[in-house]
RODO-2510 file (C-alpha; in nm, 4 decimals, decimal comma):
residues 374
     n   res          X          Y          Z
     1     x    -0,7654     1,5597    -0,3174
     2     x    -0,4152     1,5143    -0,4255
     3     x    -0,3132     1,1202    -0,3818
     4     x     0,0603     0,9989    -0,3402
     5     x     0,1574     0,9093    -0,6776
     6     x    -0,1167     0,9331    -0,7639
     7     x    -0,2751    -0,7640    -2,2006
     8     x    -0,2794    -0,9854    -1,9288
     9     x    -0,1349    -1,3219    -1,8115
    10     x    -0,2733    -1,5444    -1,5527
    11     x    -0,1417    -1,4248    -1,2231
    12     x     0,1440    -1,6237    -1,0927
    13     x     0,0208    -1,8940    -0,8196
    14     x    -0,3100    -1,9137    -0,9741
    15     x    -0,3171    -2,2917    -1,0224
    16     x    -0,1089    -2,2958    -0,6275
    17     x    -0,4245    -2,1340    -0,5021
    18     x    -0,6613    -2,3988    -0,6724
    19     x    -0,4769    -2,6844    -0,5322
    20     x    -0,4568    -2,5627    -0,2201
    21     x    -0,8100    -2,4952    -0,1895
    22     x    -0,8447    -2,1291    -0,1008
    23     x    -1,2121    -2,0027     0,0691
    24     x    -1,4159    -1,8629    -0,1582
    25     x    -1,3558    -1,4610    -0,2192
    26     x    -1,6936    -1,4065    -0,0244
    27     x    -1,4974    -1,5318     0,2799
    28     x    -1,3276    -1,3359     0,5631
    29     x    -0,9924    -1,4398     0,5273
    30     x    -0,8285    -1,4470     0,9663
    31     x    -0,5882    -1,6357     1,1917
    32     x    -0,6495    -2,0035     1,1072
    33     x    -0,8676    -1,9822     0,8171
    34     x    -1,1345    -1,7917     0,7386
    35     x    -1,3604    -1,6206     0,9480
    36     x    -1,6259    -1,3367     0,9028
    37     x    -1,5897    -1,1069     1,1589
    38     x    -1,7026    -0,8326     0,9715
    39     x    -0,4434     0,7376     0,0548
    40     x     0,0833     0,8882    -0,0133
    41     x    -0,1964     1,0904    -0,2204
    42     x    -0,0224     1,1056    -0,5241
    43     x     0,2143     1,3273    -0,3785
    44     x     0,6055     1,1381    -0,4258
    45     x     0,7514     1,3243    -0,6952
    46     x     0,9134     1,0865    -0,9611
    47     x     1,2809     1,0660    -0,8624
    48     x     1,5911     1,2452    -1,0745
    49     x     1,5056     1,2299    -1,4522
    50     x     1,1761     1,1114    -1,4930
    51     x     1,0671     1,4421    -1,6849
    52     x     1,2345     1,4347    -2,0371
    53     x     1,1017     1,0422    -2,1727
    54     x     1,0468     1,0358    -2,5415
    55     x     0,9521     1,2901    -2,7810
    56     x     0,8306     1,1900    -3,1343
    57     x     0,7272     1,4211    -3,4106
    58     x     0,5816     1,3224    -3,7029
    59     x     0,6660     1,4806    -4,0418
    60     x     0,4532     1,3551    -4,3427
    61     x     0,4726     0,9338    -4,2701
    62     x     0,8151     0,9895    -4,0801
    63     x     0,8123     0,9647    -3,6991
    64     x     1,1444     1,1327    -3,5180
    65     x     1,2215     1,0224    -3,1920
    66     x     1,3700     1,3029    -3,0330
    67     x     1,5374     1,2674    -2,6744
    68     x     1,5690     0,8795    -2,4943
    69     x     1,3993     0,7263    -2,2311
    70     x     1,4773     0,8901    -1,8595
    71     x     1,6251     0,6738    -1,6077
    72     x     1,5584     0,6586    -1,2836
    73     x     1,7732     0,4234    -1,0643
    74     x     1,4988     0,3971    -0,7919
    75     x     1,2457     0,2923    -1,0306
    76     x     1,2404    -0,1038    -1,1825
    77     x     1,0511    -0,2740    -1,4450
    78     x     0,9715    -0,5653    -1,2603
    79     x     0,7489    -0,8851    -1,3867
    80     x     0,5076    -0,6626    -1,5960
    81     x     0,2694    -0,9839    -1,6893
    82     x     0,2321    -1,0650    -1,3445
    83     x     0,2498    -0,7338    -1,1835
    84     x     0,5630    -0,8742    -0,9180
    85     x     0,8747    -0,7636    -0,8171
    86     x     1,1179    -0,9166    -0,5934
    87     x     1,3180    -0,6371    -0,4259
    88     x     1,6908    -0,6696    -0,3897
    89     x     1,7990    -0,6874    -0,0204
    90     x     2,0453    -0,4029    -0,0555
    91     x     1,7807    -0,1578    -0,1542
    92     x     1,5782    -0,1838     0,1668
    93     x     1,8634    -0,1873     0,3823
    94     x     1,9854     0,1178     0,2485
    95     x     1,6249     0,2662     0,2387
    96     x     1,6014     0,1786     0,5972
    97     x     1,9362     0,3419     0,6384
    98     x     1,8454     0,6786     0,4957
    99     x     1,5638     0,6725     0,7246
   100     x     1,7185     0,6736     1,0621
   101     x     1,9730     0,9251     0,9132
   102     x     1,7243     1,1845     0,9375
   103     x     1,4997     1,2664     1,2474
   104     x     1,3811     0,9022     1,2951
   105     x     1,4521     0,6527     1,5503
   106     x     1,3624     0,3178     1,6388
   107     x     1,2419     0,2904     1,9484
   108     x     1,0590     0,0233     2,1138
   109     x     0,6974     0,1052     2,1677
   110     x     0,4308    -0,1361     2,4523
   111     x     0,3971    -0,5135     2,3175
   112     x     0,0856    -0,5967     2,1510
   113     x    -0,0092    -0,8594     2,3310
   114     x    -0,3134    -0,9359     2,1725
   115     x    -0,2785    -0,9761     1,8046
   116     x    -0,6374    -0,9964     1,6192
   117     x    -0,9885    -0,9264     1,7404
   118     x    -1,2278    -1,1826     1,8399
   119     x    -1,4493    -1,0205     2,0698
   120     x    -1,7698    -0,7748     1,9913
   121     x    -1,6819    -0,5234     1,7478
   122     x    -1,7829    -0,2079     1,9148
   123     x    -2,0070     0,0254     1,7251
   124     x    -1,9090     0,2833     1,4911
   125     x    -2,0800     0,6363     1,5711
   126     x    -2,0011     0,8359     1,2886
   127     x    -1,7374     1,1139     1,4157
   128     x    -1,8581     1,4899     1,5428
   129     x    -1,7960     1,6995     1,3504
   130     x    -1,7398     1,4248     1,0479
   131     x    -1,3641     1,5979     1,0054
   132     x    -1,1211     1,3333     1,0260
   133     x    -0,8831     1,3985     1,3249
   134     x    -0,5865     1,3327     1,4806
   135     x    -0,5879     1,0044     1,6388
   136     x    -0,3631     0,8026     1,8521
   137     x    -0,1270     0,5458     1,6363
   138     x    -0,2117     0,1959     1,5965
   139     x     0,0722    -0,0548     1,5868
   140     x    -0,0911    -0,2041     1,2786
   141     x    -0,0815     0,1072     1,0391
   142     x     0,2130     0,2823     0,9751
   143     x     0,3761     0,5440     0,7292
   144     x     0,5291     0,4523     0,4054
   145     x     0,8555     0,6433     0,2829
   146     x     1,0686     0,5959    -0,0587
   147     x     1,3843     0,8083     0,0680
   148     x     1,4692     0,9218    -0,2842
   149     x     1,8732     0,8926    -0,1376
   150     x     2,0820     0,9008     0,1825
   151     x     2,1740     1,2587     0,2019
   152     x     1,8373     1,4119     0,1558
   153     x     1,5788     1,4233     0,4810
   154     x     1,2969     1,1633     0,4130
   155     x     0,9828     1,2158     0,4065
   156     x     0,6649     0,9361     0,4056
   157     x     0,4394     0,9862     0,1450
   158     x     0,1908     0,6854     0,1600
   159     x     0,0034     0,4954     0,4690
   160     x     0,0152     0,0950     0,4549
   161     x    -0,1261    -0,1457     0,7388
   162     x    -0,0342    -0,4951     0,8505
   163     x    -0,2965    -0,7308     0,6837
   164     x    -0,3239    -1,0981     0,8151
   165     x    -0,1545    -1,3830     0,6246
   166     x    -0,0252    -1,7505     0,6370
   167     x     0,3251    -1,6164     0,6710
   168     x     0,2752    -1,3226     0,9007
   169     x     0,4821    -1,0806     0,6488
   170     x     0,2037    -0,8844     0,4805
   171     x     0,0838    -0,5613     0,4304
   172     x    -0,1568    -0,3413     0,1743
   173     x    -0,1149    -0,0030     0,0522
   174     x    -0,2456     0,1123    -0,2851
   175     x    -0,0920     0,0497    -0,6160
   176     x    -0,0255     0,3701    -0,6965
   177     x     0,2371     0,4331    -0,3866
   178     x     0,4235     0,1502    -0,5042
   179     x     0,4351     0,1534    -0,8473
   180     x     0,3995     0,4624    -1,1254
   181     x     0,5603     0,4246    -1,3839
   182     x     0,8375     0,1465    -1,2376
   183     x     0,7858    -0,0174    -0,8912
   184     x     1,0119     0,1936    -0,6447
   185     x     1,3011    -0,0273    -0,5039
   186     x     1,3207     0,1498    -0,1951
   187     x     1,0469     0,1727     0,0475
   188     x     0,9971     0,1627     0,4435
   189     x     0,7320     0,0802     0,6414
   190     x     0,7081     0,2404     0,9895
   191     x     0,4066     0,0558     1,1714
   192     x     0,2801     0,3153     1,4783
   193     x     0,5299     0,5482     1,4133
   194     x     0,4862     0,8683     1,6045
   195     x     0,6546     1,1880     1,7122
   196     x     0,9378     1,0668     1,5301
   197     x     0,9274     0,7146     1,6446
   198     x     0,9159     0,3905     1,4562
   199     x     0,8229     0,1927     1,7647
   200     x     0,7700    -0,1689     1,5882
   201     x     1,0552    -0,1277     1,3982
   202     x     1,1414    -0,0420     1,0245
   203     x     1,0343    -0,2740     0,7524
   204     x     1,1239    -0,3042     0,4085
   205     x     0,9605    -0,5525     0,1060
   206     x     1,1050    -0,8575     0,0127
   207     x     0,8182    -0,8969    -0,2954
   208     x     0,5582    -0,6552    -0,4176
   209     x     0,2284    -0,7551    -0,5726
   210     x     0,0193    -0,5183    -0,7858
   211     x    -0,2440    -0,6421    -1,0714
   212     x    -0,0775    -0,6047    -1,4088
   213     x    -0,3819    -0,3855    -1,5458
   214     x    -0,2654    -0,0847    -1,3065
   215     x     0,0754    -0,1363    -1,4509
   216     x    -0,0870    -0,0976    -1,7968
   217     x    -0,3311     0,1384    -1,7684
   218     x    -0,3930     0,2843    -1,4349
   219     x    -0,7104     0,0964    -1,4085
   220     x    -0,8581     0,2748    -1,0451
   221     x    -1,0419    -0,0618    -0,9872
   222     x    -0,6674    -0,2266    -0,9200
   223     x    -0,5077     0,0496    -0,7471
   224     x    -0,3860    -0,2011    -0,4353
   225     x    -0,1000    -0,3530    -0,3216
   226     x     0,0596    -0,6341    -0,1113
   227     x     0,4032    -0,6195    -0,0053
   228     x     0,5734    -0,9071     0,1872
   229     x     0,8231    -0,7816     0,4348
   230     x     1,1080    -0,8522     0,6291
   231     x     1,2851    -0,6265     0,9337
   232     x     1,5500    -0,4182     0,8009
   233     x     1,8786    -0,4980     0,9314
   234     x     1,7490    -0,7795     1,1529
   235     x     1,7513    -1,1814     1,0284
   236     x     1,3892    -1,3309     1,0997
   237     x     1,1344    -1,2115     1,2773
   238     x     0,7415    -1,1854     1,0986
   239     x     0,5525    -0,8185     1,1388
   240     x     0,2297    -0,9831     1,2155
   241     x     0,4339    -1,1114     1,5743
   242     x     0,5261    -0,7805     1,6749
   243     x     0,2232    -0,5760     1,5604
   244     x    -0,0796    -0,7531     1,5063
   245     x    -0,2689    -0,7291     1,1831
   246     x    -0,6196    -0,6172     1,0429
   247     x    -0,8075    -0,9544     0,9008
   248     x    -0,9210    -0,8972     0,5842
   249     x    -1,2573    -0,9227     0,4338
   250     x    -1,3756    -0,9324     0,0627
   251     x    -1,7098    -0,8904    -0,1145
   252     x    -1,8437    -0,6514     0,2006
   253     x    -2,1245    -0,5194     0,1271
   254     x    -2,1559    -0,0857     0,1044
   255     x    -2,3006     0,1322     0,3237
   256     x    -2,1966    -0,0020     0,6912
   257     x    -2,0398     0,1886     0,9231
   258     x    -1,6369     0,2630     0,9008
   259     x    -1,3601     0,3877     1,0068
   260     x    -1,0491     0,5662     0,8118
   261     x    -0,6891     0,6326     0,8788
   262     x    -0,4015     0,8082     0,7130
   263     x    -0,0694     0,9648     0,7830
   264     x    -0,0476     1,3235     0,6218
   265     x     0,2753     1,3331     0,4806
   266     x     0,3521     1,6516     0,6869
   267     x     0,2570     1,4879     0,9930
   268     x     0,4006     1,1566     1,2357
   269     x     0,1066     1,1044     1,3864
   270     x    -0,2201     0,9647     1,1784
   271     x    -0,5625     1,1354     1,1078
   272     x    -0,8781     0,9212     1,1480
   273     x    -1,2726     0,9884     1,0686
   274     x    -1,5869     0,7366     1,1691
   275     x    -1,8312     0,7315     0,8457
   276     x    -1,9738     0,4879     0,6414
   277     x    -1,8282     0,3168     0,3369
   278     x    -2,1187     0,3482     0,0703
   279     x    -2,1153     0,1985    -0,2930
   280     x    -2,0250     0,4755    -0,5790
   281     x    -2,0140     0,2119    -0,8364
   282     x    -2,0016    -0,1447    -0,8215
   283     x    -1,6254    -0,0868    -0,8376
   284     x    -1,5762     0,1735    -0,6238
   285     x    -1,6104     0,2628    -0,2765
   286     x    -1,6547     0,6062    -0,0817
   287     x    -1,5929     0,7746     0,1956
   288     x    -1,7613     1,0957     0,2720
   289     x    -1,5046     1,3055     0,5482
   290     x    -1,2756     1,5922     0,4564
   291     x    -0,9334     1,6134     0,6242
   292     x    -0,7268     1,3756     0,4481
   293     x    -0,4411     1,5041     0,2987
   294     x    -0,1031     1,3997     0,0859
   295     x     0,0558     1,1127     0,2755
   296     x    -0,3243     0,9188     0,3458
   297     x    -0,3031     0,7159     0,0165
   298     x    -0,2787     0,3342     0,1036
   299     x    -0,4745     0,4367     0,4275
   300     x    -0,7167     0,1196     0,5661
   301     x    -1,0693     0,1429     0,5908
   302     x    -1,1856    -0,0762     0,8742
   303     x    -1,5289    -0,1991     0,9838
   304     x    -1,5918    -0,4355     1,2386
   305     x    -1,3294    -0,2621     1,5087
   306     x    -1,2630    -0,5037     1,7824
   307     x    -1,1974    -0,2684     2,1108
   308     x    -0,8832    -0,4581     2,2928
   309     x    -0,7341    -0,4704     1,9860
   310     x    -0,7357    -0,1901     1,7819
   311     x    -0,8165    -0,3877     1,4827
   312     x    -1,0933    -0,4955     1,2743
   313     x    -1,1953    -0,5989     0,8937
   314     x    -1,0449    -0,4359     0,6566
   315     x    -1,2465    -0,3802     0,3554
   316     x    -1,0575    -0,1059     0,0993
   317     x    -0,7470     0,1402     0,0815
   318     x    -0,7777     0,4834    -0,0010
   319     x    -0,6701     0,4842    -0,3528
   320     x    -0,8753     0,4171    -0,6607
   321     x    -1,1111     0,6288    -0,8650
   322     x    -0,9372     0,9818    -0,8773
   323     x    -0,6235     0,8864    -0,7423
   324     x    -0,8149     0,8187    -0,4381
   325     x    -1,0534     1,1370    -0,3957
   326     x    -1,0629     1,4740    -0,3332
   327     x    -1,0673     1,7288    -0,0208
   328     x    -1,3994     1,6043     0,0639
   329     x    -1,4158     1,2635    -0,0510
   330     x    -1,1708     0,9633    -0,0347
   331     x    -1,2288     0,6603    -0,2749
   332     x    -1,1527     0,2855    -0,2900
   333     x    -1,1462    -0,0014    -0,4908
   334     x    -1,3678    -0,2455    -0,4071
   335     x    -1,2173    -0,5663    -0,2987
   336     x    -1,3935    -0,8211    -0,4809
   337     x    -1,2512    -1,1529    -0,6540
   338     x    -1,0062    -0,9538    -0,8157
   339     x    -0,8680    -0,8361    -0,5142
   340     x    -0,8991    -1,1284    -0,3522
   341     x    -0,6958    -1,3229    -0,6480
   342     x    -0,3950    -1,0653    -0,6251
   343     x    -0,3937    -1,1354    -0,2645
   344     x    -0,3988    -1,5348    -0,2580
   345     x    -0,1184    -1,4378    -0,4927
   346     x     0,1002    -1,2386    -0,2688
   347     x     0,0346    -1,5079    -0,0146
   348     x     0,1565    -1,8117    -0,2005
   349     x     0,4539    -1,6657    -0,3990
   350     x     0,7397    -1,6441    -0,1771
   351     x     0,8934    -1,3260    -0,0138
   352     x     1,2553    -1,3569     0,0475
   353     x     1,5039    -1,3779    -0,2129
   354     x     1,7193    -1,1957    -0,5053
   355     x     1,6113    -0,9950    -0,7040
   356     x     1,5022    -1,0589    -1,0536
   357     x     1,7456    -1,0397    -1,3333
   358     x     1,7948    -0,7592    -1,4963
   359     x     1,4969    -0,5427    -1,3211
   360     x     1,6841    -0,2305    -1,2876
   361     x     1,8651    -0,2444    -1,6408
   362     x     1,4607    -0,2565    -1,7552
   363     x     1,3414     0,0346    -1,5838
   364     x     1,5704     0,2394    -1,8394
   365     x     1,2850     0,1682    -2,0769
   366     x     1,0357     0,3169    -1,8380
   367     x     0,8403     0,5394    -1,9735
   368     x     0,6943     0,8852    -1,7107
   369     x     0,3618     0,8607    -1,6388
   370     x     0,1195     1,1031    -1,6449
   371     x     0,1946     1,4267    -1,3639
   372     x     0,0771     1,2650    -1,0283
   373     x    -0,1776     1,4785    -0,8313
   374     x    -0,0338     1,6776    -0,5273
***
């Protein structure tokens, strides 16, 4: 299955977390504390010049460097010990821009009145035929697009979802649809968006959170992301308020009924598929249902769906080993304590501000990463 894009220091806010006493990563994190209540595929072509990098040749003990490192002005460095990036506020607006210049439009969708489960989780039957299919938009997920520039029609090639947090401004999407080879400074988030639609608004990141060992080698066991986001355009305002949010749950255990969701990148409406999540390694997690396409990278994997809400535990992205599966198979990484450590992370840090100095001067030393799979 083609995905979307597909040394280590101490993550930032570690010692913050300590202090402040975080629940332990077995724990559900929800509203209030915690509770227990329970892929684009690598499909965004690199932007502009990513193709030529750096060509060496060696000739008896003498290495030529032939060619210089592409640029790629929607492509930064970032905080490569930490894995962070704080976006500049000019990008997303002008991300957000490009959006609504092409065949999008906000417009408003029916309140979400109430924002989080809390009542029985209804049960999962696994879907007939296991296919997944199209399924009616949940204000919680949305598509993900990185319009490459304002003239050119945009296109979303990732899924992300609103995940519960302190500050209300979070969501998760994999790694790899926010970062390959430099994180990409312009990205939108359309929660529910349909038929052309963004009815919760357009979002853009204010920081973006990614383990530094999927910055340095891919590793499919980090392949997740938090971004904390603001409404383009608009002062103030938290997603969570307007949408809702999945809680989210570490250290679940395999094999329990679940349900995935994607946007094909072809589509504005999202594809969905009721199976379970079972164990492929103690790293890994997969989902057995064909149908998910380019554009379904970042896409949740929920258990523990609460019926008035349309939300429930979320448990893993579609991302990981393989660049997040094949035409039969989608894979995720397993949140553990890792995953759990990167996300007390992108809670405590904060969201808003400018960006960091020098960022896009770095990505010039960028290097391209290996061909994404589409």
């Amino acid at each position: 299955m083609a995905t979307s894009e597909r040394g280590t220091a101490p993550a930032d806010g570690a010692g913050a977390d300590q202090d402040a006493g975080m629940a332990s990563v077995a724990d559900c994190l929800g509203p209030g504390g915690p509770t227990c209540t329970g892929r684009g595929r690598a499909g965004v072509p690199l932007r502009a010049t990513l193709a030529l990098g750096v060509l060496t040749v060696v000739v008896g003990s003498t290495a030529l460097a032939l060619g210089s490192p592409s640029r790629d002005p929607l492509l930064a460095a970032g905080d490569t010990t930490t894995g962070s990036y704080l976006a500049a506020r000019a990008d997303g607006d002008q991300a957000a821009t490009a959006v609504l210049a092409g065949p999008y439009q906000e417009r408003p969708g029916p309140p979400v009145t109430a924002r989080y489960g809390g009542g029985t989780a209804a049960p999962l039957a696994a879907s007939r035929p296991l296919q997944a299919a199209p399924a009616a938009p949940s204000p919680a997920v949305g598509a993900l697009f990185s319009p490459a520039d304002d003239d050119g029609e945009p296109f979303h090639h990732c899924t992300a979802s609103v995940v519960h947090a302190p500050a209300g401004d979070l969501i998760v999407t994999a790694a790899h649809c926010v970062h390959d080879g430099g994180f990409r400074t312009r990205l939108v988030f359309a929660p529910g968006l349909h038929d052309g639609f963004a009815p919760y608004g357009l979002w853009v990141p204010t920081r973006i959170q990614i383990d530094p060992r999927w910055i340095s080698d891919r590793d499919p066991d980090h392949d997740v992301a938090f971004l904390r986001v603001r409404r383009a355009g608009r002062a103030g305002g938290r997603i969570e308020d307007v949408t809702g949010a999945e809680r989210i749950r570490f250290d679940a255990p395999a094999g329990r009924p679940a349900q995935l969701t994607g946007y094909p990148e072809d589509q504005d409406t999202p594809v969905s598929c009721r199976h379970t999540a079972d164990a492929q390694s103690p790293t890994q997690l997969r989902f057995a249902c064909p149908g998910f396409p380019n554009g379904t990278s970042g896409g949740p994997m929920l258990t523990d769906l609460d019926p008035a809400t349309g939300t429930g535990s979320l448990i893993g992205v579609i991302g990981g080993l393989e660049g997040g599966g094949d035409d039969l198979v989608s894979y995720s990484s397993r949140f553990g304590k890792d995953i759990a450590a990167l996300y007390r992370r992108a809670i405590t840090n904060p969201g808003p501000g400018a960006a960091q100095p020098g960022s896009r001067a770095a990505a010039s030393a960028v290097m391209p990463p290996a061909a994404p799979r589409s």
